[in-house]
Structure formats: structure tokens, C-alpha cells
FIKOLZA-1660 file (N, C-alpha, C; in steps of 0.1 Angstrom, whole numbers, plus 5000, padded with zeros to 4 digits):
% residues 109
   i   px   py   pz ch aa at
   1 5008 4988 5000  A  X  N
   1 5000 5000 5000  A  X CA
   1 5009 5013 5000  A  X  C
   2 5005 5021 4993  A  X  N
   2 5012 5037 4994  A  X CA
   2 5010 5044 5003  A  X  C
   3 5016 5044 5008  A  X  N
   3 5015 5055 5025  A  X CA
   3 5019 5067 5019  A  X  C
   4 5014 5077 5027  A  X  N
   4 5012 5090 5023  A  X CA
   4 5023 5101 5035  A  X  C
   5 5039 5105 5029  A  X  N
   5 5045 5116 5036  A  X CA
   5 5041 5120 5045  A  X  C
   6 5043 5128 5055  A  X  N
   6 5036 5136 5060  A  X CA
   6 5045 5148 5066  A  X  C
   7 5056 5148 5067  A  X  N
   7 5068 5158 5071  A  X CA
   7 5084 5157 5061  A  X  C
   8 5088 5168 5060  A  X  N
   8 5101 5170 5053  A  X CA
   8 5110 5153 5056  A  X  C
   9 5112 5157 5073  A  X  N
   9 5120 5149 5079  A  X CA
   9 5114 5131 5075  A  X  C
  10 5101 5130 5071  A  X  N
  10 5099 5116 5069  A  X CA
  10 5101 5111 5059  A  X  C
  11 5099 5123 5047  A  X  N
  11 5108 5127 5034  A  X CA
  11 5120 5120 5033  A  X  C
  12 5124 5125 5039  A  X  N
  12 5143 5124 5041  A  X CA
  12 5148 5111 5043  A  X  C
  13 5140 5107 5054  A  X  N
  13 5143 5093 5062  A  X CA
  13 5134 5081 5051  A  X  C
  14 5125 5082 5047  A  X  N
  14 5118 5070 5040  A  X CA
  14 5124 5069 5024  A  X  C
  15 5125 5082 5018  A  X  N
  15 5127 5081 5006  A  X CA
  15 5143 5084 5005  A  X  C
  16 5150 5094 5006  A  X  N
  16 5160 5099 5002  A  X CA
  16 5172 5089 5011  A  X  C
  17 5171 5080 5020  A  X  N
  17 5179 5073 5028  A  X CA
  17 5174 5060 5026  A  X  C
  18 5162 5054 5018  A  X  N
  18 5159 5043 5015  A  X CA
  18 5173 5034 5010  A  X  C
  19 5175 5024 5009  A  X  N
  19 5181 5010 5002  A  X CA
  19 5175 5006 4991  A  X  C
  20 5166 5003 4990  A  X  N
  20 5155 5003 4978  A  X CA
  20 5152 5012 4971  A  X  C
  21 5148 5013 4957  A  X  N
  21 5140 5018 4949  A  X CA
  21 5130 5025 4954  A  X  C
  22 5124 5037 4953  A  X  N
  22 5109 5050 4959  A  X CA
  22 5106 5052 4946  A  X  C
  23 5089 5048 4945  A  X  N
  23 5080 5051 4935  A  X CA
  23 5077 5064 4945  A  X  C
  24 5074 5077 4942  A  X  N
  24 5070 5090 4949  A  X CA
  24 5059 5098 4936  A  X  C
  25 5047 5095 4941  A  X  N
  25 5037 5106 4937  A  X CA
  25 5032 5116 4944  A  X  C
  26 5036 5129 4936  A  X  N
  26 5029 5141 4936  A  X CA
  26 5019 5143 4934  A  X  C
  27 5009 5147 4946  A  X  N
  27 4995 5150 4942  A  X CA
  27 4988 5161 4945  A  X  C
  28 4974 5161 4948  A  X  N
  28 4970 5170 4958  A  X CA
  28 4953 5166 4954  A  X  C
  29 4947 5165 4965  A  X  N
  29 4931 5162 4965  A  X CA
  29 4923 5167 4953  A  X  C
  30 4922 5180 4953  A  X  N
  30 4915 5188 4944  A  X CA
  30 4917 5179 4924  A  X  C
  31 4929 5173 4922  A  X  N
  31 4935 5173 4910  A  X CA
  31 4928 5158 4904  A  X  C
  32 4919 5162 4896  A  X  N
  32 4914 5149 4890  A  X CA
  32 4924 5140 4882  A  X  C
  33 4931 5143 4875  A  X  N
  33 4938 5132 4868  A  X CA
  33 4946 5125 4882  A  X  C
  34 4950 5132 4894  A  X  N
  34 4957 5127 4906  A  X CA
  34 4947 5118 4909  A  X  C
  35 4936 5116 4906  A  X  N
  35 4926 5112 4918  A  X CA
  35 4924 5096 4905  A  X  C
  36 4927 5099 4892  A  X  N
  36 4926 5089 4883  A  X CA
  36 4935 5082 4884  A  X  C
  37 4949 5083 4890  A  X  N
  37 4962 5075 4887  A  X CA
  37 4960 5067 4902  A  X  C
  38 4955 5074 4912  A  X  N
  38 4959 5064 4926  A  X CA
  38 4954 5050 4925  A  X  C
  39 4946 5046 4921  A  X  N
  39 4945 5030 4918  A  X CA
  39 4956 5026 4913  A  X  C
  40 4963 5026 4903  A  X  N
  40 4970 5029 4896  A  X CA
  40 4986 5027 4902  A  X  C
  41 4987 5035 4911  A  X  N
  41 4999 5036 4921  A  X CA
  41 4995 5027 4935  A  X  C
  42 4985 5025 4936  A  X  N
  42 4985 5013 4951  A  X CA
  42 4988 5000 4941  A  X  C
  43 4979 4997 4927  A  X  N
  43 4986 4983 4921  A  X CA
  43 5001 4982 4920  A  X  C
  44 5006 4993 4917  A  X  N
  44 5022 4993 4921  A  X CA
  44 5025 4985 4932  A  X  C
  45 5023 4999 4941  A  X  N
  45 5029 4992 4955  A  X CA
  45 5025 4977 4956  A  X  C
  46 5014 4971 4956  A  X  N
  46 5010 4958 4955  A  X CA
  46 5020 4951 4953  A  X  C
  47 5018 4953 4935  A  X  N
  47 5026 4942 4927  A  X CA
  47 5041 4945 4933  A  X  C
  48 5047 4956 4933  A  X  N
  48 5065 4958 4935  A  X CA
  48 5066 4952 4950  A  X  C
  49 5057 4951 4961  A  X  N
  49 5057 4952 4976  A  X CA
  49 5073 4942 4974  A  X  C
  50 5078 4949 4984  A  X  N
  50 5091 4938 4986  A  X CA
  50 5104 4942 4978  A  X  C
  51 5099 4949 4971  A  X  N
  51 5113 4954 4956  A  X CA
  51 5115 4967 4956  A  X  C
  52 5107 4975 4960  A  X  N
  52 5102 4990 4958  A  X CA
  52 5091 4996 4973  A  X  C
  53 5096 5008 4978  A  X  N
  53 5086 5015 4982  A  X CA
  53 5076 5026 4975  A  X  C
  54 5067 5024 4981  A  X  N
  54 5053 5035 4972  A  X CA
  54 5051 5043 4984  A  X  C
  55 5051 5057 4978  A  X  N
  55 5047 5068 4987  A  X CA
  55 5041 5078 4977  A  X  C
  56 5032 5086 4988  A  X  N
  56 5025 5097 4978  A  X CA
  56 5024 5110 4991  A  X  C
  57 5028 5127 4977  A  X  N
  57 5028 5137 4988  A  X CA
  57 5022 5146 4985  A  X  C
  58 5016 5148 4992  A  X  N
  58 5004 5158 4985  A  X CA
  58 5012 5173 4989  A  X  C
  59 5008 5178 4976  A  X  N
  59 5018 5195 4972  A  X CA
  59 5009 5204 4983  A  X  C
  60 4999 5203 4983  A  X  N
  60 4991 5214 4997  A  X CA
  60 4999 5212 5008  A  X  C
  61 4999 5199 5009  A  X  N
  61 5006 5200 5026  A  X CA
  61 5020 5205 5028  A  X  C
  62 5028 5195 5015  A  X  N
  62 5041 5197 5010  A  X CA
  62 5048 5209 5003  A  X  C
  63 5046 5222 5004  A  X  N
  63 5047 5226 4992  A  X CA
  63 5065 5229 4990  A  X  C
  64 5073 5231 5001  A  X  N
  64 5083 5231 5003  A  X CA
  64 5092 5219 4992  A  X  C
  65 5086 5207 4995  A  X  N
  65 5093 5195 4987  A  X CA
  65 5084 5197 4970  A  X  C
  66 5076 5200 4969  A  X  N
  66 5072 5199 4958  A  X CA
  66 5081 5210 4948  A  X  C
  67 5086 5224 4957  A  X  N
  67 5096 5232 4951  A  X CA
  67 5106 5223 4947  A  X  C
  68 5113 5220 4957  A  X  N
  68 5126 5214 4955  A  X CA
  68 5131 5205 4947  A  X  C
  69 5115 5197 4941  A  X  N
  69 5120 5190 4931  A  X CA
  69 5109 5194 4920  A  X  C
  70 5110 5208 4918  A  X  N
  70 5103 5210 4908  A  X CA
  70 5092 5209 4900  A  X  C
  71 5081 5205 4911  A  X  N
  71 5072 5201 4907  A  X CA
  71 5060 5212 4901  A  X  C
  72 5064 5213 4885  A  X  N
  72 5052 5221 4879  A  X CA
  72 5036 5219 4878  A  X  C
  73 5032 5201 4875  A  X  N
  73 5022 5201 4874  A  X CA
  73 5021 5184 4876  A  X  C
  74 5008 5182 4882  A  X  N
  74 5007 5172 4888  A  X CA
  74 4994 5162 4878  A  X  C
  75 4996 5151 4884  A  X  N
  75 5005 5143 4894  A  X CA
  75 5020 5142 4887  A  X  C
  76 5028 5144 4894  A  X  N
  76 5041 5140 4891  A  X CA
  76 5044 5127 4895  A  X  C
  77 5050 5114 4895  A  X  N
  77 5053 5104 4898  A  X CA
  77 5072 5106 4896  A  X  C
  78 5078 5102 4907  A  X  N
  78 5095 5101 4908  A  X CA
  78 5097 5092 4912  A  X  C
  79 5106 5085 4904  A  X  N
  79 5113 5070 4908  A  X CA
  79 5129 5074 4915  A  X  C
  80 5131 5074 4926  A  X  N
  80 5146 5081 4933  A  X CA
  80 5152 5063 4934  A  X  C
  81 5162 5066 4933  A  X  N
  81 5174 5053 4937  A  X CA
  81 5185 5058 4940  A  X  C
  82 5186 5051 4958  A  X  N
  82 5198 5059 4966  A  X CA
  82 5199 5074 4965  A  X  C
  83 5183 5077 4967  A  X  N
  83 5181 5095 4972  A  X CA
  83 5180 5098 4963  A  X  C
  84 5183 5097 4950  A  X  N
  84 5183 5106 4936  A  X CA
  84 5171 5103 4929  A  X  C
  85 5167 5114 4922  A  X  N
  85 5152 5112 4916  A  X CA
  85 5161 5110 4898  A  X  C
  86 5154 5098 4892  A  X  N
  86 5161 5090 4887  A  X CA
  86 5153 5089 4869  A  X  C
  87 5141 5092 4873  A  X  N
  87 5128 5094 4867  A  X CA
  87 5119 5101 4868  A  X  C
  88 5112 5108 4857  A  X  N
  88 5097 5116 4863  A  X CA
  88 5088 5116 4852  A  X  C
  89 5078 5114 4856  A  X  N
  89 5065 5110 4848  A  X CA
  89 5056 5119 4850  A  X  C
  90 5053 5129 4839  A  X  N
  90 5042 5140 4847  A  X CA
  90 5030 5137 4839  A  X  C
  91 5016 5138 4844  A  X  N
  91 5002 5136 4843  A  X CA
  91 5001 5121 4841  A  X  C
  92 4986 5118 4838  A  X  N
  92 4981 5109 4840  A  X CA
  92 4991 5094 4828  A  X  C
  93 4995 5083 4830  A  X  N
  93 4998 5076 4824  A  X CA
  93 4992 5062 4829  A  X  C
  94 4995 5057 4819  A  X  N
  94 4991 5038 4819  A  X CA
  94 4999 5030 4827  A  X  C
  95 4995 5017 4831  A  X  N
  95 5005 5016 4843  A  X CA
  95 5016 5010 4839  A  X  C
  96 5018 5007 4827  A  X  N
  96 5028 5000 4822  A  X CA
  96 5039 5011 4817  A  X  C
  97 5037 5024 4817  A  X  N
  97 5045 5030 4815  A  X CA
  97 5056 5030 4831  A  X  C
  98 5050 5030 4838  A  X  N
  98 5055 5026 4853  A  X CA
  98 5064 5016 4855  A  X  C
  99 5053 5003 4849  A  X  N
  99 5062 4993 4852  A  X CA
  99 5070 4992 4845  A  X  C
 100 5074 4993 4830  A  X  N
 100 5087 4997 4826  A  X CA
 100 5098 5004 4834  A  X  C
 101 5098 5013 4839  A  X  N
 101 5106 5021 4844  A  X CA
 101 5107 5018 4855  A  X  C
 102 5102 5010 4866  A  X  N
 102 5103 5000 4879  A  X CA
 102 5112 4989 4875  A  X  C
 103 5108 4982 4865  A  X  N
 103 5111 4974 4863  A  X CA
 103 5129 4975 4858  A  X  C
 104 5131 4986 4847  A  X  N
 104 5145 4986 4846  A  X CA
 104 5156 4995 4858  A  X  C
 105 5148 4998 4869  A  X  N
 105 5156 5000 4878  A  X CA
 105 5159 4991 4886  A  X  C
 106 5150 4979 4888  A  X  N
 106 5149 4972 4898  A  X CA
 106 5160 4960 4893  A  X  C
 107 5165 4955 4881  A  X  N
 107 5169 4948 4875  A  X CA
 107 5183 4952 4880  A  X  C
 108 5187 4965 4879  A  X  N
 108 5198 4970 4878  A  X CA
 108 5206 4962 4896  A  X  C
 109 5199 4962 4904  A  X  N
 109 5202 4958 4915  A  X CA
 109 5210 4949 4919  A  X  C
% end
């Protein structure tokens, strides 16, 4: 399941200090195509559970982190490996566009 950020500091510690692979979506309630991808990103987390973590951060709460990596328009989706954002996927996509790009990071391992 995609657990949802909730501070800089859990930012930092979950994704940017992970060992694993971070699926990280950018979102925010109001944003329909955000609200069309989250099925979409929990079958992630599902299917990857064990290979990858899933997180999602909503730009309202976040907006500090959504600067910092630039986030113009949402949903943004970032694949970080060993803290570095590695990939970015902006608006709504198919899920296989995902799992390609999970997939050839995860191999690399």
C-alpha cells in the first residue's frame, strides 16, 4: 500500500535514505487526473511490495518538497534510487508506462 509523507523529515528518512527503489507521487486532492492515477499507484505498491517502496505527497501540505523538486504540474510520479530522483513521469499515464521504468531499475540491482 502507498503511504502518504507527512513531514520533510519523513521525506528524508523514507525516501532519500531508502536501500530500495521509491515510487514517489505528487499529488493534491482537488487534481482529478491525481485522483485517476491512485488505483493505479497502490497496484504498484502491491505488485512491487518487497522490491520498491510507494509513497505519495500531497503539494498542499508539501509545498516546500514539491519546490525542490520541481514540481510544475501534477500528478508528478518520481522513481529516486539511493536519494536521487532517477525518473519523472508528469500527468496521468498507463500503468505500464510505470512498470517499465520499475522494472528497469529494479533489475539493475
Amino acid at each position: 500500500m502507498a503511504r502518504e509523507i507527512q513531514t520533510i523529515e519523513e521525506f528524508e528518512r523514507e525516501v532519500l535514505a531508502s536501500d530500495v527503489p521509491v515510487l514517489v507521487d505528487f499529488w493534491a486532492p482537488w487534481c482529478g487526473p491525481c485522483r485517476m492515477l491512485a488505483p493505479t499507484i497502490e497496484e504498484l505498491a502491491n505488485q512491487y511490495e518487497g522490491k520498491i517502496k510507494v509513497f505519495k505527497v500531497n503539494t498542499d501540505d508539501l509545498p516546500m518538497l514539491a519546490m525542490q523538486y520541481g514540481i510544475r504540474g501534477i500528478p508528478t510520479v518520481m522513481l529516486f534510487v539511493n536519494g536521487e530522483p532517477v525518473d519523472v513521469k508528469v500527468g496521468l499515464q498507463p500503468k505500464a508506462v510505470f512498470e517499465q521504468t520499475i522494472e528497469r531499475f529494479i533489475g539493475e540491482e
